[in-house]
N, C-alpha and C positions, 0 to 999 in steps of 0.2 A: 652379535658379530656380523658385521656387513657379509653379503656373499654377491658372487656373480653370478648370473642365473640367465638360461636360455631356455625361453620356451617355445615351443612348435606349437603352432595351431592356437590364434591368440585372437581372434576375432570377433570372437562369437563363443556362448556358452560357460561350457566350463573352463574354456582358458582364459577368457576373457576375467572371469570372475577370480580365477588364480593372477591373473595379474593385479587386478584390483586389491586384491590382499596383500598380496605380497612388497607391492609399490608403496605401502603407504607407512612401512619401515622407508626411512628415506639413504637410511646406510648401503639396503640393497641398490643394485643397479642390473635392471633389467631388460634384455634382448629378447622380444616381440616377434614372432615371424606368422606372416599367414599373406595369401594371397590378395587378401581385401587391406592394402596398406591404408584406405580413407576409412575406414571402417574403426583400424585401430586406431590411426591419429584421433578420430572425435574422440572415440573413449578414453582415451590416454592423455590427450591434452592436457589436463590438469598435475601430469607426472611430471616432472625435471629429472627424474631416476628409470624412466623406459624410454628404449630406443627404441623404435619399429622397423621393421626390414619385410621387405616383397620377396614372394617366395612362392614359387607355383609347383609344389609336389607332385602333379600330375607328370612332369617331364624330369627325364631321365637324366642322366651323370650332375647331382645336386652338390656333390661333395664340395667341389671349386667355388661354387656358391656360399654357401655356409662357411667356407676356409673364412673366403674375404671379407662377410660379414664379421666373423670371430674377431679377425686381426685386426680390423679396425675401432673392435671396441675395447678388448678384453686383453690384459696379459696371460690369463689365465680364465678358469671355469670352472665353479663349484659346482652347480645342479645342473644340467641337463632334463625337461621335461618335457617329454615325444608326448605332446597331448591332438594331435591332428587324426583327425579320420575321415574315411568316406563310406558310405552304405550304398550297397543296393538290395534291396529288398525287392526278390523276382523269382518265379518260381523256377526250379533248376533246369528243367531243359528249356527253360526258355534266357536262362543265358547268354551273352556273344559274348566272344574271346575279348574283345574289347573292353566290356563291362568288366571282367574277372580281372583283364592285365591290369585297369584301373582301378580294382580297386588296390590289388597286390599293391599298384606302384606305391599309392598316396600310403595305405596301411601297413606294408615292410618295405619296399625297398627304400623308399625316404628315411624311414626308422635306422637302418644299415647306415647310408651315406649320409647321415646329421651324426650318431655316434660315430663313426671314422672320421669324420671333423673335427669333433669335439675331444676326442680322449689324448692329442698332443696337449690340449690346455690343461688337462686335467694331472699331466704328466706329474709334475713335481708336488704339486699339495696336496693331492687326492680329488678327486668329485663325488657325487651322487648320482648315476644316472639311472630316472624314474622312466619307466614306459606303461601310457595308460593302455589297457587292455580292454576287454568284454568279458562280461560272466558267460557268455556266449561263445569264446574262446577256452571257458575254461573246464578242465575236463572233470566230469561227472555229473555235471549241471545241467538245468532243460536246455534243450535246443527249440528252435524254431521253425519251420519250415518259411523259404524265401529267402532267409539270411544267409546261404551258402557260402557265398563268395566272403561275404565281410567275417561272419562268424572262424572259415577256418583262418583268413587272415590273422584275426588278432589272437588265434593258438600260435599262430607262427611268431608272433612280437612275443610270445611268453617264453617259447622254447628259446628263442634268441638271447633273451635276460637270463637264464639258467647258464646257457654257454658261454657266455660272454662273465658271467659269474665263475666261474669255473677258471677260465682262459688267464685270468684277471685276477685270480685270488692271492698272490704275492705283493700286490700294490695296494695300494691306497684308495684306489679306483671301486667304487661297488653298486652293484646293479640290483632293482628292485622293479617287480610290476603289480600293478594295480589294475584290477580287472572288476570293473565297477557295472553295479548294478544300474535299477533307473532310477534318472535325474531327468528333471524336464526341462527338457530341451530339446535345438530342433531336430536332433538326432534322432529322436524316441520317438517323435508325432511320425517321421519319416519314416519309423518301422512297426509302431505300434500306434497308426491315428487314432487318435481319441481317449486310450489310452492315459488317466494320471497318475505321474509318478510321488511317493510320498516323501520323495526329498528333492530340493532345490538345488540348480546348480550351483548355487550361491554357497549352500552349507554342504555341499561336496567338493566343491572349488576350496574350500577351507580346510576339508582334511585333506587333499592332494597334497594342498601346500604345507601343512603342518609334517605331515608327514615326507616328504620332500628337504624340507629344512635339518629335520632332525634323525629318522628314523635308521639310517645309515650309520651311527654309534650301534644301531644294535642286531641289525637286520640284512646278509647278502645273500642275492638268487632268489629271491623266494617270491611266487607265485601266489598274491594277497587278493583271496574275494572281498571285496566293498558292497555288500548288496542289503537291501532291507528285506526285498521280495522277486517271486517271480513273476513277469521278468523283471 
């Protein structure tokens, strides 16, 4: 069954790689967003079913943003996948309010005003809305020293998915996060150089999306480790 599908953070990595899956069902039709719009075009080029759209999550009131993307492609919105991030790995007092705000902005507040976009589309048929996480974020798990800022971030996208499950449980609307181990990528080398991870983003990009397509028949709120190892 064809779906409509909007994904954050499409450039690089594991989204990049979830689009590459996803795209090549040609029923789907898929909305692209990340700041490197040349980036996605090369990779996507070869799609007739992705649109790509410029989108700089560092800056603030994103909502009106994302409205106009939506309405110009979509009647509606089946999945929703917050897959963008940003890291700083730095030891904690030596953080600046700067670093912290940015990482907050890119890793929840964007999270916030993309789902407040999105859930008018979702209104009448239902959606899925996936937010990827950190095992980092998730609680009982090893922590890291450095990762402050990013780490509690993505417990905040997790708590978010619970209440936003919650808020939301008479509709059709249902919310799931995914709080993924390591994939290599250049996320990982950024917080762990050198560091190999034993799965690709390629075959993590695969279950995002498997799980994205379908998992929402059986699964809302819930807070999903994806990990092999630690980290």
């Amino acid at each position: 069954m064809s779906k409509n599908i909007v994904l954050v953070g499409a450039s690089r990595g594991i989204g990049s790689e979830i689009v590459h899956f996803l795209a090549k069902d040609k029923t789907n039709k898929i909305l692209a967003f990340s700041r490197n719009l040349e980036a996605m075009k090369t990779s996507f080029s070869s799609y007739s079913n992705v649109i790509c759209c410029a989108v700089d999550l560092s800056k603030k009131n994103l909502k009106s943003e994302f409205e106009k993307c939506f309405s110009a492609t979509f009647d509606s919105i089946d999945i929703l996948i917050n897959n963008a991030g940003k890291i700083v790995n730095k030891p904690f007092l030596e953080l600046t309010p700067e670093e912290i705000q940015s990482c907050y902005q890119v890793n929840v507040l964007s999270v916030f005003e993309t789902i407040q976009a999105a859930l008018p589309f979702m209104q009448k048929k239902g959606g899925h809305v996936v937010a990827i996480s950190s095992m980092g974020g998730f609680q009982g798990s090893v922590k890291f020293g450095g990762l402050s800022a990013y780490s509690t971030s993505k417990a905040a996208v997790a708590s978010l998915i619970e209440l936003l499950a919650e808020e939301y449980k008479d509709t059709k609307i249902k919310f799931n996060c995914l709080a993924l181990g390591s994939a290599q990528t250049e996320m990982l080398e950024e917080a762990f150089p050198g560091y190999i991870a034993p799965l690709s983003a390629k075959k993590m990009a695969e279950f995002i999306a498997v799980f994205s397509l379908n998992s929402q028949q059986w699964i809302n709120g819930k807070i999903i480790p994806v990990s092999l190892t630690t980290p």
